[in-house]
C-alpha positions as CSV (number, residue, x, y, z in Angstrom):
1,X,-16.6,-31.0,-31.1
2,X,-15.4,-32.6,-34.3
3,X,-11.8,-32.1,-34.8
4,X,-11.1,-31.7,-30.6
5,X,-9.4,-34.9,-28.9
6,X,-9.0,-35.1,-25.3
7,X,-5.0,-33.5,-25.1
8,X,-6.8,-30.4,-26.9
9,X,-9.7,-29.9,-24.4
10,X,-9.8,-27.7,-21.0
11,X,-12.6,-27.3,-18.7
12,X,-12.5,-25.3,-16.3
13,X,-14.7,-24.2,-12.7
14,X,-13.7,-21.1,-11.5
15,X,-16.3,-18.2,-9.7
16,X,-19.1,-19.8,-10.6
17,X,-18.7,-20.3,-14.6
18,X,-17.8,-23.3,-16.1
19,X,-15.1,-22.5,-18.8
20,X,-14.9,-25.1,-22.1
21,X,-11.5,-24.0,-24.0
22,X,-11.2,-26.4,-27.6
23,X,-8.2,-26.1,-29.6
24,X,-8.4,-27.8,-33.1
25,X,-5.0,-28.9,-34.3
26,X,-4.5,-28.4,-38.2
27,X,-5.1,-31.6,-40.6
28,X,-2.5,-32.3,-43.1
29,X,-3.9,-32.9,-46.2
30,X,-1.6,-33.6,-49.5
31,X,-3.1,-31.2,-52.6
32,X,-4.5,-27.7,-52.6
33,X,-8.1,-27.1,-50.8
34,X,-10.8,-25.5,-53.1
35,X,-13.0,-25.1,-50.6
36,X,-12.8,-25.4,-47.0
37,X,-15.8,-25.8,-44.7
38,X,-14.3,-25.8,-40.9
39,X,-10.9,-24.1,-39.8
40,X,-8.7,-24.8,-37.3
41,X,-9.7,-22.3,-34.7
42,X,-9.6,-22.0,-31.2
43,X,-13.0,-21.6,-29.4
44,X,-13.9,-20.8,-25.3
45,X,-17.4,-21.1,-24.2
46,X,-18.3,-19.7,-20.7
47,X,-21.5,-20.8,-19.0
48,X,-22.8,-19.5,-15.5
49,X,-23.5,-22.3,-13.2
50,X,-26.7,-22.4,-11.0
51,X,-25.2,-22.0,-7.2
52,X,-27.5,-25.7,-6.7
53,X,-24.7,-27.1,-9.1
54,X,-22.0,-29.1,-6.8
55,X,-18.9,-28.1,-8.8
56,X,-16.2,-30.5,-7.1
57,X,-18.3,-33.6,-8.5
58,X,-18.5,-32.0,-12.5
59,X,-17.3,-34.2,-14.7
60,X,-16.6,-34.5,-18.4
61,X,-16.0,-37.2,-21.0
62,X,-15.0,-36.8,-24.8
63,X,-15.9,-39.4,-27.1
64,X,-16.1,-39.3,-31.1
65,X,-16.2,-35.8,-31.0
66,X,-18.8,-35.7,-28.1
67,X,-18.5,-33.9,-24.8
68,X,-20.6,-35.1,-22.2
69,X,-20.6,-32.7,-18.8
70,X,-22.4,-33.9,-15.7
71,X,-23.2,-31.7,-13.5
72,X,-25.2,-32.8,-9.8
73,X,-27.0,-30.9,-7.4
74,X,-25.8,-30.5,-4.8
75,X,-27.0,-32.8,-1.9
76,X,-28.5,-30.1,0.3
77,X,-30.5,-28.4,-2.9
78,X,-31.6,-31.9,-3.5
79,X,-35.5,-32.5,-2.3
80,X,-35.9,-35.2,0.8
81,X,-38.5,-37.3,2.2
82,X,-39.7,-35.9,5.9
83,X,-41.1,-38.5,8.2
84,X,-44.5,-38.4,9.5
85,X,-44.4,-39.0,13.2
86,X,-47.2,-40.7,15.0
């Protein structure tokens, strides 16, 4: 997400979609551009969650232009060792 810092980022959990909302602020640059390769344009991503996803324990980190979401099963989706009685 070049361009996107932390103050410019919203994510979102609501009915089951997870909601990423970027908002690029606009570079000042001294001259004229030529050419131009990225703009600075708002963008929203939506993404249906798997009902196995535990959505209070999502969380998100922005670094250097990287988001990383985690995302955990939720502990009763989450396979468990049954013991073998005698």
């Amino acid at each position: 997400m070049p361009g996107v810092n932390k103050d410019g980022l919203a994510v979102t959990v609501d009915n089951g979609e997870l909601v990423i909302v970027g908002r690029r602020g606009d570079r000042e640059n001294p001259g004229t551009a030529l050419y131009r390769e990225g703009r600075a344009v708002d963008f929203r991503r939506v993404f249906d969650l798997d009902p196995s996803i535990d959505t209070a324990k999502i969380t998100a980190k922005i670094e250097q232009g990287i988001l990383t979401l985690t995302l955990p099963k939720a502990e009763e989706v989450k396979p468990r060792r049954i013991k073998v009685s005698d």
